[in-house]
Structure formats: C-alpha cells, structure tokens
Gaussian input, Z-matrix of N, CA and C with variables (Angstrom, degrees):
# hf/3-21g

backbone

0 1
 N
 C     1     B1
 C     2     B2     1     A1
 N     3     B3     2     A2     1     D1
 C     4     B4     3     A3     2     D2
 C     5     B5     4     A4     3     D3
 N     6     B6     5     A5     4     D4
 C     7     B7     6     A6     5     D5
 C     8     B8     7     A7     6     D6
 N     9     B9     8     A8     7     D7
 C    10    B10     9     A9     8     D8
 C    11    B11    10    A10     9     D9
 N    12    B12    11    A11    10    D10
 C    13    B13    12    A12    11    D11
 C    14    B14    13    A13    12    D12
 N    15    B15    14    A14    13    D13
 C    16    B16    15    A15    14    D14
 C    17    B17    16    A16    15    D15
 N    18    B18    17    A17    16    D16
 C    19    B19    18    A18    17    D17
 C    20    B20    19    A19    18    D18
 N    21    B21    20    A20    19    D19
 C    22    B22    21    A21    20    D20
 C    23    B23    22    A22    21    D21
 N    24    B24    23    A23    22    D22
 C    25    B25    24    A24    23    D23
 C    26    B26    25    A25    24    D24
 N    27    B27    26    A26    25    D25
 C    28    B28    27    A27    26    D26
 C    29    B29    28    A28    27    D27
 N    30    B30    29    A29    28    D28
 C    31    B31    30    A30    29    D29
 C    32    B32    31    A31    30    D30
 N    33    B33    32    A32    31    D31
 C    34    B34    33    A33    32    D32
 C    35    B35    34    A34    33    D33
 N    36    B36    35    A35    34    D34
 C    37    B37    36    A36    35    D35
 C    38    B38    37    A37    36    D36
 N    39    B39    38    A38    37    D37
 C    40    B40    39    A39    38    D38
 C    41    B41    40    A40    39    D39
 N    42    B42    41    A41    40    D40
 C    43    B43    42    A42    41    D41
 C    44    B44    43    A43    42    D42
 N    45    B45    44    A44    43    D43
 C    46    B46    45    A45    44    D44
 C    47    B47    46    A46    45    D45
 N    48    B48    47    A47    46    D46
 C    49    B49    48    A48    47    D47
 C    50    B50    49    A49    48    D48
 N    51    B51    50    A50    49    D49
 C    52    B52    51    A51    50    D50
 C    53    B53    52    A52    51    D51
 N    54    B54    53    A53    52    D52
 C    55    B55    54    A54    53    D53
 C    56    B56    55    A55    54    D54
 N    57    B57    56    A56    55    D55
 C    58    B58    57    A57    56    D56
 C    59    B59    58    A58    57    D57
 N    60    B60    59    A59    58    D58
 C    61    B61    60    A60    59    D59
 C    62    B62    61    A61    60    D60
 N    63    B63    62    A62    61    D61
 C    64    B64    63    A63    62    D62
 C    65    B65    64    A64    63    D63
 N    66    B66    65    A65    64    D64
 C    67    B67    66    A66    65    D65
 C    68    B68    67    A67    66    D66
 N    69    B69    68    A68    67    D67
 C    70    B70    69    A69    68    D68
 C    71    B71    70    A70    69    D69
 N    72    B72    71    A71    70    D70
 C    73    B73    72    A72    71    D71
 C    74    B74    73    A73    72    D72
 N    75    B75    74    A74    73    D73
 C    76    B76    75    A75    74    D74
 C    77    B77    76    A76    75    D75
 N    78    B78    77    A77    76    D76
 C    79    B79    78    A78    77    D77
 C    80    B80    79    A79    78    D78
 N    81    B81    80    A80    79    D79
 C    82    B82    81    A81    80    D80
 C    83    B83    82    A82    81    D81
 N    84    B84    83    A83    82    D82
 C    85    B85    84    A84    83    D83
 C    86    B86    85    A85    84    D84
 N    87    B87    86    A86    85    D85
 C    88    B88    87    A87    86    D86
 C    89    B89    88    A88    87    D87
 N    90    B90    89    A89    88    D88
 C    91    B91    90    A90    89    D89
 C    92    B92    91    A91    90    D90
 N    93    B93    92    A92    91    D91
 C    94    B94    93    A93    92    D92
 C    95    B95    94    A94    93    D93
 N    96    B96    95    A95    94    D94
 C    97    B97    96    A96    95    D95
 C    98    B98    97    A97    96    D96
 N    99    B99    98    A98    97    D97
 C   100   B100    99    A99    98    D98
 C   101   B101   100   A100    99    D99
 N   102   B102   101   A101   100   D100
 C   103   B103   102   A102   101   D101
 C   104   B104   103   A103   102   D102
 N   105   B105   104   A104   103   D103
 C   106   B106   105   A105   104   D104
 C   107   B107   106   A106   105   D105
 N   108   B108   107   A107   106   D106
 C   109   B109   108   A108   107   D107
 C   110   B110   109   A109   108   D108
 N   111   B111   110   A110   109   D109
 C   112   B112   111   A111   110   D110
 C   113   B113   112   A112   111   D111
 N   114   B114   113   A113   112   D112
 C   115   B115   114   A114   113   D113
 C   116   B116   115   A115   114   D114
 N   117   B117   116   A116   115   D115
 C   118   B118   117   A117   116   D116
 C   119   B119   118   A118   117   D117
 N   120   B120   119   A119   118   D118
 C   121   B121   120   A120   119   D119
 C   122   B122   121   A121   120   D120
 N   123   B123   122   A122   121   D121
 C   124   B124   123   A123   122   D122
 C   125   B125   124   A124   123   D123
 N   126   B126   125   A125   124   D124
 C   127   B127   126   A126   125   D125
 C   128   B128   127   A127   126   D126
 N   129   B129   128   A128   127   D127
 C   130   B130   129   A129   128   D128
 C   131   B131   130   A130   129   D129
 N   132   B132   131   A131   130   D130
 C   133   B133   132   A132   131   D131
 C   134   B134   133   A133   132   D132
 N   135   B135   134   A134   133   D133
 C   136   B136   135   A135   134   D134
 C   137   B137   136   A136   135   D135
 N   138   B138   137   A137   136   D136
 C   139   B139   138   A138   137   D137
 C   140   B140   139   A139   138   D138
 N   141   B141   140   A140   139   D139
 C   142   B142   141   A141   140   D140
 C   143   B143   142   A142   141   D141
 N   144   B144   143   A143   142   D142
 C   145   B145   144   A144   143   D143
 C   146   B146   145   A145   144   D144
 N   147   B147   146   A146   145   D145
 C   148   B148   147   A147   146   D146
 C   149   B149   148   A148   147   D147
 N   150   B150   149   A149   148   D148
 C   151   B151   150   A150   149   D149
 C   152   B152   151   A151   150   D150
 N   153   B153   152   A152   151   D151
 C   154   B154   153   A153   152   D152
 C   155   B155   154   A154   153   D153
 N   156   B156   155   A155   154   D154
 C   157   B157   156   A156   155   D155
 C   158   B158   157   A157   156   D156
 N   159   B159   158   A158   157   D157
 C   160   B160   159   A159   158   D158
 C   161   B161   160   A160   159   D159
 N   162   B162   161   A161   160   D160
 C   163   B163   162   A162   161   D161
 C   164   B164   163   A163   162   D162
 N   165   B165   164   A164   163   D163
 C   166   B166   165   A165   164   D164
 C   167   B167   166   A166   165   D165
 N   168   B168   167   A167   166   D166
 C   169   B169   168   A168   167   D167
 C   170   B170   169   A169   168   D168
 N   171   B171   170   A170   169   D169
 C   172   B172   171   A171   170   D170
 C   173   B173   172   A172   171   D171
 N   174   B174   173   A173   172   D172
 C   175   B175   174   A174   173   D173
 C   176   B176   175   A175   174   D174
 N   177   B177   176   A176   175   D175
 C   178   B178   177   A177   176   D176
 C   179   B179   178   A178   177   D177
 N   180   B180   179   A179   178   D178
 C   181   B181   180   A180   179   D179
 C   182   B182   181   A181   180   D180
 N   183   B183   182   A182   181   D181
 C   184   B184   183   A183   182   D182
 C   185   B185   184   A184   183   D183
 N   186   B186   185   A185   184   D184
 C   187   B187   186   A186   185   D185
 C   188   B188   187   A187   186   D186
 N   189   B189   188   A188   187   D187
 C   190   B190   189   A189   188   D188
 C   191   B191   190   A190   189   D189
 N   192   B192   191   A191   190   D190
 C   193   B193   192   A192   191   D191
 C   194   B194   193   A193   192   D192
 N   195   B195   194   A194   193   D193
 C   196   B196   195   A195   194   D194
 C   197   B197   196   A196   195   D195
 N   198   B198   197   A197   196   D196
 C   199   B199   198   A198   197   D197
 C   200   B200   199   A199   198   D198
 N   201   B201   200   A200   199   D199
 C   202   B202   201   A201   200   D200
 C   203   B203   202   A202   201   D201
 N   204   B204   203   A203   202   D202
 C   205   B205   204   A204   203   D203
 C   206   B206   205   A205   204   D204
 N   207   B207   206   A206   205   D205
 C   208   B208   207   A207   206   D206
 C   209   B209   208   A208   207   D207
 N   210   B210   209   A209   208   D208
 C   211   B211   210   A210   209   D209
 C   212   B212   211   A211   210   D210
 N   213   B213   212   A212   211   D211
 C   214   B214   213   A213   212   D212
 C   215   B215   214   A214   213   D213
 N   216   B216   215   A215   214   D214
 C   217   B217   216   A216   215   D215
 C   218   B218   217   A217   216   D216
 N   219   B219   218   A218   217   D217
 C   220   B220   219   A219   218   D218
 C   221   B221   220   A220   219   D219
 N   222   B222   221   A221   220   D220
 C   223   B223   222   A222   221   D221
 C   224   B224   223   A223   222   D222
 N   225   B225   224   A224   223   D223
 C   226   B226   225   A225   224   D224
 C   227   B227   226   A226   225   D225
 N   228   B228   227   A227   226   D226
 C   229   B229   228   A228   227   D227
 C   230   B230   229   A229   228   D228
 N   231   B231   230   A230   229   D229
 C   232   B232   231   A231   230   D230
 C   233   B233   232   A232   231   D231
 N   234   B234   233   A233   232   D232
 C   235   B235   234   A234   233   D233
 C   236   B236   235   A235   234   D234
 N   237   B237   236   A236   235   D235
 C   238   B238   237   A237   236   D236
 C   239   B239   238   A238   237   D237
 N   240   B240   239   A239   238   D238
 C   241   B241   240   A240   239   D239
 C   242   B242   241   A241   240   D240
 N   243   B243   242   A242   241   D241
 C   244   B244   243   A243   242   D242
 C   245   B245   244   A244   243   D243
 N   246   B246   245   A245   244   D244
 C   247   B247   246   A246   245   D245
 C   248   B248   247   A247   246   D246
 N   249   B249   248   A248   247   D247
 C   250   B250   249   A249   248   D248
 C   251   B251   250   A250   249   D249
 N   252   B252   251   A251   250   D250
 C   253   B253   252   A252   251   D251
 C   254   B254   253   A253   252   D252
 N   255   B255   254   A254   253   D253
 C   256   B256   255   A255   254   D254
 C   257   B257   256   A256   255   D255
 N   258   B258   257   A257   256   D256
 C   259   B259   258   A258   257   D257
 C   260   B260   259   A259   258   D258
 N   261   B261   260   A260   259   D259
 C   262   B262   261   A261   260   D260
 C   263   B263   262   A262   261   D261
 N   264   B264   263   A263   262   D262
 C   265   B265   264   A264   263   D263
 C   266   B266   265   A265   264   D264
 N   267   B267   266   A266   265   D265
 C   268   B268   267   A267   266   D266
 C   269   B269   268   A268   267   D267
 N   270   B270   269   A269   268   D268
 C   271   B271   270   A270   269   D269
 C   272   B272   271   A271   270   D270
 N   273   B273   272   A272   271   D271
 C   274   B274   273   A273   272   D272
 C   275   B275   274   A274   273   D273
 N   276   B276   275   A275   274   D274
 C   277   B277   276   A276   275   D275
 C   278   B278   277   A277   276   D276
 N   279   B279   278   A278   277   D277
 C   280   B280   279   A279   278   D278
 C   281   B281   280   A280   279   D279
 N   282   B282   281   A281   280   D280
 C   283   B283   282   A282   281   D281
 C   284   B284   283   A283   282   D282
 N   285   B285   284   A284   283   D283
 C   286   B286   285   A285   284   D284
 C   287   B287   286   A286   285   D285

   B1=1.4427
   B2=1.5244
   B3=1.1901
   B4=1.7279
   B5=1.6650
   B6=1.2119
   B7=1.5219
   B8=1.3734
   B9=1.8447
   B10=1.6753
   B11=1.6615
   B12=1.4610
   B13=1.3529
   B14=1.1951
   B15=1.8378
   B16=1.2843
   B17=1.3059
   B18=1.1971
   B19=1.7431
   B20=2.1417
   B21=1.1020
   B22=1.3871
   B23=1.7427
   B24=0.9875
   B25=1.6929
   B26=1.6283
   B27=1.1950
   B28=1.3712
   B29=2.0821
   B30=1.8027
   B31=1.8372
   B32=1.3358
   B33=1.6409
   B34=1.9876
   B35=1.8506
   B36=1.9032
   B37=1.0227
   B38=1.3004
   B39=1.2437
   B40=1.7957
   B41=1.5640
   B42=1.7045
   B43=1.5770
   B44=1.8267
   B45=0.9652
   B46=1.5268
   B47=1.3474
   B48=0.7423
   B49=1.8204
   B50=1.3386
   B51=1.2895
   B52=1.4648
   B53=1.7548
   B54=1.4052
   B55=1.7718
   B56=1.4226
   B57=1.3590
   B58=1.7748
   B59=1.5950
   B60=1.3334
   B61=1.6064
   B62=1.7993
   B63=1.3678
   B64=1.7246
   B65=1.2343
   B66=1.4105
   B67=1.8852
   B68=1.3558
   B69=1.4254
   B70=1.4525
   B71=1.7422
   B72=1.6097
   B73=2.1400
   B74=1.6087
   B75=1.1023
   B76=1.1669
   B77=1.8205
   B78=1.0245
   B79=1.5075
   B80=1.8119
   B81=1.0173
   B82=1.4853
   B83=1.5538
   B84=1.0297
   B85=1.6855
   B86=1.4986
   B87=1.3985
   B88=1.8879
   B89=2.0560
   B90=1.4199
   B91=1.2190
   B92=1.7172
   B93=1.2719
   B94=1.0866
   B95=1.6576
   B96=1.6738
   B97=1.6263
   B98=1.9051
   B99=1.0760
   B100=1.3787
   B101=1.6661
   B102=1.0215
   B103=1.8342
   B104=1.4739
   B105=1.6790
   B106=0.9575
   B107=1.7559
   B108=1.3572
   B109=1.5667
   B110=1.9859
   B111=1.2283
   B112=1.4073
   B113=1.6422
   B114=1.0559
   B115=1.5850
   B116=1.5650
   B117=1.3727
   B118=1.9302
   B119=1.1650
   B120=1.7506
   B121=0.9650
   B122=1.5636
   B123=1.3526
   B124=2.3257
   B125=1.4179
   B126=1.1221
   B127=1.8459
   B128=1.7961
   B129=1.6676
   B130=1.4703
   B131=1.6833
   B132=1.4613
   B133=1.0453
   B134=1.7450
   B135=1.4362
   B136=1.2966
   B137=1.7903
   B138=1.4840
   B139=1.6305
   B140=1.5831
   B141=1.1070
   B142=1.4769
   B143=1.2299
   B144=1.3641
   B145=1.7620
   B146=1.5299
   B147=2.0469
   B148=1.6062
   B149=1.4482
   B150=1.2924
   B151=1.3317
   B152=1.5538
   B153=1.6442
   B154=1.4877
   B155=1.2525
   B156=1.4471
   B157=1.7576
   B158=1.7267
   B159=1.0930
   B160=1.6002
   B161=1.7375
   B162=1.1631
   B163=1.7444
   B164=1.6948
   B165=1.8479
   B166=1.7706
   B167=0.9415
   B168=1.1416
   B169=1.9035
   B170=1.5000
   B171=1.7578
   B172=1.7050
   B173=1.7541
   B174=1.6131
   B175=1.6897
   B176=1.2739
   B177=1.6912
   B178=1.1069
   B179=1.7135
   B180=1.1813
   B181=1.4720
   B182=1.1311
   B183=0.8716
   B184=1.8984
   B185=1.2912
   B186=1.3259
   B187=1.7138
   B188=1.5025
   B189=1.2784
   B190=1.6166
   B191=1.2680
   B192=1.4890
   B193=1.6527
   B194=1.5827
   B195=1.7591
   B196=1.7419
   B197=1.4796
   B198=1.0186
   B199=1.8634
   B200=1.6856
   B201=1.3954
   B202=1.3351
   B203=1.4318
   B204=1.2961
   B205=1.3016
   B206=1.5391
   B207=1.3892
   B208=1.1731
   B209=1.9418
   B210=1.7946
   B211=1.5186
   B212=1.6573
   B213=0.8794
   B214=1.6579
   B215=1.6304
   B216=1.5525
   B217=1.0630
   B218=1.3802
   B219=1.1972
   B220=2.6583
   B221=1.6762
   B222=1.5391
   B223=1.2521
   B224=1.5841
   B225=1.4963
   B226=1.4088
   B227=1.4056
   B228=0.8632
   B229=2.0998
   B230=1.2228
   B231=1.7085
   B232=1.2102
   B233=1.7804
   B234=1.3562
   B235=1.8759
   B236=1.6751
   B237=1.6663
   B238=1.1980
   B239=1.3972
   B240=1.5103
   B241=1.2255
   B242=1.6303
   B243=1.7711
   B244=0.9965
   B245=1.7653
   B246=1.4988
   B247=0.8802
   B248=1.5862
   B249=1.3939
   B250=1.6082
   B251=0.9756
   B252=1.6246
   B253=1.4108
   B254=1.5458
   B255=1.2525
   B256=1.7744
   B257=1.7234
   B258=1.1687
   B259=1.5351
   B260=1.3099
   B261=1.1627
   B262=1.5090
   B263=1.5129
   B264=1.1388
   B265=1.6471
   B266=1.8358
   B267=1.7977
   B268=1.4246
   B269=1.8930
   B270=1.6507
   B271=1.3607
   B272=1.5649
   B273=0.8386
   B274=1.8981
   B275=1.1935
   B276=1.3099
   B277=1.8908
   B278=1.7321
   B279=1.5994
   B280=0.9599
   B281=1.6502
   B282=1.3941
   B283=1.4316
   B284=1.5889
   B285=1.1874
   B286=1.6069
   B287=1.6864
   A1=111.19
   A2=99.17
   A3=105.23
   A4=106.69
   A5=111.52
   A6=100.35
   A7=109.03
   A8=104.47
   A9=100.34
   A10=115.34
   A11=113.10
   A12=124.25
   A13=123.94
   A14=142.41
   A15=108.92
   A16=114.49
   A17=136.12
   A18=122.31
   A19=85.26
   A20=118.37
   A21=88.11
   A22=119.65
   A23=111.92
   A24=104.03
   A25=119.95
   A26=130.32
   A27=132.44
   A28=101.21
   A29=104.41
   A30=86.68
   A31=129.08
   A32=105.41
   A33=114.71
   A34=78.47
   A35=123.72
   A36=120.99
   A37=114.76
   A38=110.47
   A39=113.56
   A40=114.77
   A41=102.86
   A42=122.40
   A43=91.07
   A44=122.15
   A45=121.89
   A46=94.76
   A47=168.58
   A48=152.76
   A49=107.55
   A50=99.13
   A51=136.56
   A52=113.10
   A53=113.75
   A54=112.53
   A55=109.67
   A56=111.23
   A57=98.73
   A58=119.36
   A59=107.36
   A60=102.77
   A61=120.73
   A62=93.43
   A63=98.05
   A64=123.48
   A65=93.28
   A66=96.15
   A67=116.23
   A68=116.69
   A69=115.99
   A70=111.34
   A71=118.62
   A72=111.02
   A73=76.53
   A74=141.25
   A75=131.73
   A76=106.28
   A77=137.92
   A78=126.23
   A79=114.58
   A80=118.65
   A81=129.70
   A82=92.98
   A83=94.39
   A84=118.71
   A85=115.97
   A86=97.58
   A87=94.25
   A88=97.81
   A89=110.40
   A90=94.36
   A91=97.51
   A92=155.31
   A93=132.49
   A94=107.81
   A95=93.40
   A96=111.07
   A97=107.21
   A98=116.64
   A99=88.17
   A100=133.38
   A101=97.13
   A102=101.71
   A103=102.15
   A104=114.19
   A105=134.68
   A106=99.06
   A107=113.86
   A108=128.45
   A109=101.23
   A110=97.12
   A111=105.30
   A112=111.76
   A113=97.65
   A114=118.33
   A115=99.57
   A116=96.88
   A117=96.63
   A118=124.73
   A119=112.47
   A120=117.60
   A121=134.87
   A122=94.67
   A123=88.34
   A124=81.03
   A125=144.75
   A126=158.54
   A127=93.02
   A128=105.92
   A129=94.13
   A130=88.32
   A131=136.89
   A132=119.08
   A133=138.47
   A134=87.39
   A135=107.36
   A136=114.25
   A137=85.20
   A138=92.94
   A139=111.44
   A140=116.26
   A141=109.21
   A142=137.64
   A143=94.80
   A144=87.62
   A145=99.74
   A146=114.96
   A147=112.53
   A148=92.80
   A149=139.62
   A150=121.15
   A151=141.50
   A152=92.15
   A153=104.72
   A154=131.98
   A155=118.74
   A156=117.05
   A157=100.14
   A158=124.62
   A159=94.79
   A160=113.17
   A161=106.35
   A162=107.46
   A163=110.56
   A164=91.83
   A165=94.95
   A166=113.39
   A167=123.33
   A168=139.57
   A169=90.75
   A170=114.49
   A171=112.57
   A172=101.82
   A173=117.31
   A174=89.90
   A175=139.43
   A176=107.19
   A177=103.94
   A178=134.80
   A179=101.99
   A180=110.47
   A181=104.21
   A182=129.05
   A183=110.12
   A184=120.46
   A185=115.28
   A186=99.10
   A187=100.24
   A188=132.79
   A189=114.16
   A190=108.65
   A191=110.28
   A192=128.80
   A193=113.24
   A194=88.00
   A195=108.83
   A196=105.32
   A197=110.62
   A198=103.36
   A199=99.67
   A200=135.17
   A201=139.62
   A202=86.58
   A203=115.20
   A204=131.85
   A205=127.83
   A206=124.08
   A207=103.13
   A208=118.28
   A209=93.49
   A210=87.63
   A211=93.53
   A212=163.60
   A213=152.54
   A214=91.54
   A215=111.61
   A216=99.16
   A217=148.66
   A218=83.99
   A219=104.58
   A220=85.33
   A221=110.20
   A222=102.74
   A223=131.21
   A224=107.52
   A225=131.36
   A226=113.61
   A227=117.96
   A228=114.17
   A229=106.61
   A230=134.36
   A231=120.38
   A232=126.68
   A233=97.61
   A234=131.01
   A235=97.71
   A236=128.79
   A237=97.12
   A238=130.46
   A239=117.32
   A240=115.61
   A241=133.00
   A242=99.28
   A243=111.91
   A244=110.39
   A245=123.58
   A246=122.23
   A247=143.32
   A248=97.99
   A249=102.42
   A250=140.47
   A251=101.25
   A252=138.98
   A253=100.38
   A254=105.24
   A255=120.80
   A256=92.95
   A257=125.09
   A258=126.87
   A259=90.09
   A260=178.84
   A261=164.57
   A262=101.43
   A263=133.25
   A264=129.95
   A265=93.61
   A266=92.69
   A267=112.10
   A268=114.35
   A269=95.71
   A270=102.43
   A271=101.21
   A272=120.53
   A273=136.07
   A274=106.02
   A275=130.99
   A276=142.92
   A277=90.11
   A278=114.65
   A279=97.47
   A280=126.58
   A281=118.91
   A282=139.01
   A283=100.12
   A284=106.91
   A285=132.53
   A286=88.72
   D1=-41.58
   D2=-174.08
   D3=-109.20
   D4=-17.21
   D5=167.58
   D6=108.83
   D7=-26.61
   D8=-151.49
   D9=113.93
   D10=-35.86
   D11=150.93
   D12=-12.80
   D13=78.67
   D14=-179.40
   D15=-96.96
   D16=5.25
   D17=165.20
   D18=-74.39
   D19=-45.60
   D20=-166.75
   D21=-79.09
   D22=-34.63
   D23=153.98
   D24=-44.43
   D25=-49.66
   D26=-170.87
   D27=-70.85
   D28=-37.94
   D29=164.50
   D30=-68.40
   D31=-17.51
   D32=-154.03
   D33=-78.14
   D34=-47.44
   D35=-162.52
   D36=-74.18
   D37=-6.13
   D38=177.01
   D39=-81.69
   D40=-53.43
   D41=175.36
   D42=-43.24
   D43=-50.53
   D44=-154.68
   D45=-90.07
   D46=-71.11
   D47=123.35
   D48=53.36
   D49=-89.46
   D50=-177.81
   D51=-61.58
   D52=-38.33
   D53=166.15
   D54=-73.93
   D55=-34.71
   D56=177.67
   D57=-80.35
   D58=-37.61
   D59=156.26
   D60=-30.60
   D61=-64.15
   D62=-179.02
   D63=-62.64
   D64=-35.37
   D65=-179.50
   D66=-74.04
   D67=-48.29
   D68=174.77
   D69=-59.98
   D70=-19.05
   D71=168.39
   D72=-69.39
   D73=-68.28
   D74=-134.78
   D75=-77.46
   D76=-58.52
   D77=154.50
   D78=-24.25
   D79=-37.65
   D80=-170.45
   D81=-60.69
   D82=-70.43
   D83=-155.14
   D84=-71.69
   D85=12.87
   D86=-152.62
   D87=-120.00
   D88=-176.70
   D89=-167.70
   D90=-107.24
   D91=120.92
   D92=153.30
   D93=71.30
   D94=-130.80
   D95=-179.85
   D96=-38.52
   D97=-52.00
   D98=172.17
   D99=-83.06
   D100=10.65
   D101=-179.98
   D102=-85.11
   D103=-37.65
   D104=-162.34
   D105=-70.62
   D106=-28.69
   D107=-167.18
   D108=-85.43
   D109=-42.50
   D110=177.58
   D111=-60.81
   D112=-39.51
   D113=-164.80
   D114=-65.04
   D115=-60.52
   D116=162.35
   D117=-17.22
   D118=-90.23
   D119=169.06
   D120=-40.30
   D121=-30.86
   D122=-179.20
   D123=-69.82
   D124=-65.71
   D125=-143.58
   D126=-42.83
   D127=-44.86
   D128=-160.57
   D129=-89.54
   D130=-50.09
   D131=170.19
   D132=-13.86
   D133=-57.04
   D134=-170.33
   D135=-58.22
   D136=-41.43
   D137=173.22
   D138=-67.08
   D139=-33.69
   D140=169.20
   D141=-40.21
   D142=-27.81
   D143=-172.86
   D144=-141.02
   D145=19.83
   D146=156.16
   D147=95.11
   D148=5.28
   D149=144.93
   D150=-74.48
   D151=62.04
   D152=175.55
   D153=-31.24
   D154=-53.29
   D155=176.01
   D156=-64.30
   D157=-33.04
   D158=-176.87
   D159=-88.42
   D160=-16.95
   D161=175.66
   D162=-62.00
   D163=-26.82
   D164=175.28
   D165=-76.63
   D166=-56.11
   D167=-171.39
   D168=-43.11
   D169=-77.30
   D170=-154.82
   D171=-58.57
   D172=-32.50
   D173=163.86
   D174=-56.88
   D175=-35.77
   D176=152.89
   D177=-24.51
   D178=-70.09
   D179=173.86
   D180=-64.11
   D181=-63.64
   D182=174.32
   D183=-26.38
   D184=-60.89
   D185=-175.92
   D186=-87.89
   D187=11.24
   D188=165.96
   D189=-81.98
   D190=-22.28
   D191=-179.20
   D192=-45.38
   D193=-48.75
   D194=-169.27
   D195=-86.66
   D196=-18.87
   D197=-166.27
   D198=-105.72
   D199=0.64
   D200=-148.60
   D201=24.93
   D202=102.09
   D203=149.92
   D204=-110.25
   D205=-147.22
   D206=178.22
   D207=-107.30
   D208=96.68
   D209=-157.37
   D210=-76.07
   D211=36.34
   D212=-167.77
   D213=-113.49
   D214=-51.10
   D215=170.08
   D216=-66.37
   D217=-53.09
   D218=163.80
   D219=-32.22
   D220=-73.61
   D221=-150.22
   D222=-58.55
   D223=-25.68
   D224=153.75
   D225=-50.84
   D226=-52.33
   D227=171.21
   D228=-83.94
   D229=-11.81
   D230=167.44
   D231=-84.02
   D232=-29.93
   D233=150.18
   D234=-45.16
   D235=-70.99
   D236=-179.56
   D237=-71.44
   D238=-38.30
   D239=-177.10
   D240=-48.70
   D241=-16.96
   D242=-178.10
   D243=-90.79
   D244=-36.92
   D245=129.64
   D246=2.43
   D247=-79.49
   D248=158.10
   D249=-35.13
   D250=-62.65
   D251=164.30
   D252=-25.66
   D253=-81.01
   D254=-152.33
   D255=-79.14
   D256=17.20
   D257=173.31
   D258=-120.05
   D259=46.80
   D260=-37.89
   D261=54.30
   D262=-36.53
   D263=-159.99
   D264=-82.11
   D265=-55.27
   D266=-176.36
   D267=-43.79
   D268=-52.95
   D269=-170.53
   D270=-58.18
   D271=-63.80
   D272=-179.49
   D273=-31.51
   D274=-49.33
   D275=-156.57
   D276=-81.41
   D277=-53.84
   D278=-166.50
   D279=-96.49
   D280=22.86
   D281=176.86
   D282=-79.20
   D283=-53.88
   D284=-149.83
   D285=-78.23

C-alpha cells in the first residue's frame, strides 16, 4: 500500500487514527441504521491498513445494527478494539 514509504505509512496511520476516533463518537451517538452505516465504513478502513480486530468488532455492529441486536455491547468491544488500535498506531508513529 505504502510501498515501504515510512513518512507515508505513519500519515495513512494517522488519517486512520483520527477517522476511527470520529466514527466510533459517531456510531455512539447515532440511532441504529446509521451506526450500522458508520460501522461500515471504519470496517472497510480498518482493513486498509491490517487492523483486523477493529474491521471485526465494527462488523459486529453492523449486523447488530441490522438485526436490533445487542448494539451496547458490539460497540463496547468496538470502543476497545479501537483503542488498541490507536495505542499500536501511537507506539509505531513514535519509534519511527
């Protein structure tokens, strides 16, 4: 994706930082069908740049979105996973 690039890996991992921050206020805050829409999008993000546990988690919420399932929870393991994530993002940015 990046070539090997590390100033450009360390921006793709910031942009993505910073979109899952927003998306996960915005899944929080949202009703159902659109959390479920937000959730999408972090899901394909996430795969972008190999953050597997959160591409899982926000599907999660996606289909809890669709099934009224139990979104309090998805979103609680999607809150940490993302977490993780951006604690892994942090460590990486600042090695380099």
């Amino acid at each position: 994706m990046t070539f090997g690039e590390k100033p450009l890996q360390v921006e793709v991992l910031i942009l993505f930082d910073r979109q899952a921050e927003m998306l996960l206020s915005r899944v929080q805050q949202s009703p159902p069908q659109a959390a479920g829409a937000y959730a999408h999008t972090l899901a394909g993000s996430a795969r972008s740049v190999g953050a597997w546990a959160v591409a899982a988690a926000a599907q999660e919420v996606e289909l809890a979105a669709r099934a009224s399932g139990a979104m309090p929870e998805a979103v609680r393991r999607l809150a940490n996973a993302i977490a993780q994530a951006r604690a892994v993002i942090g460590a990486l940015i600042t090695v380099d």
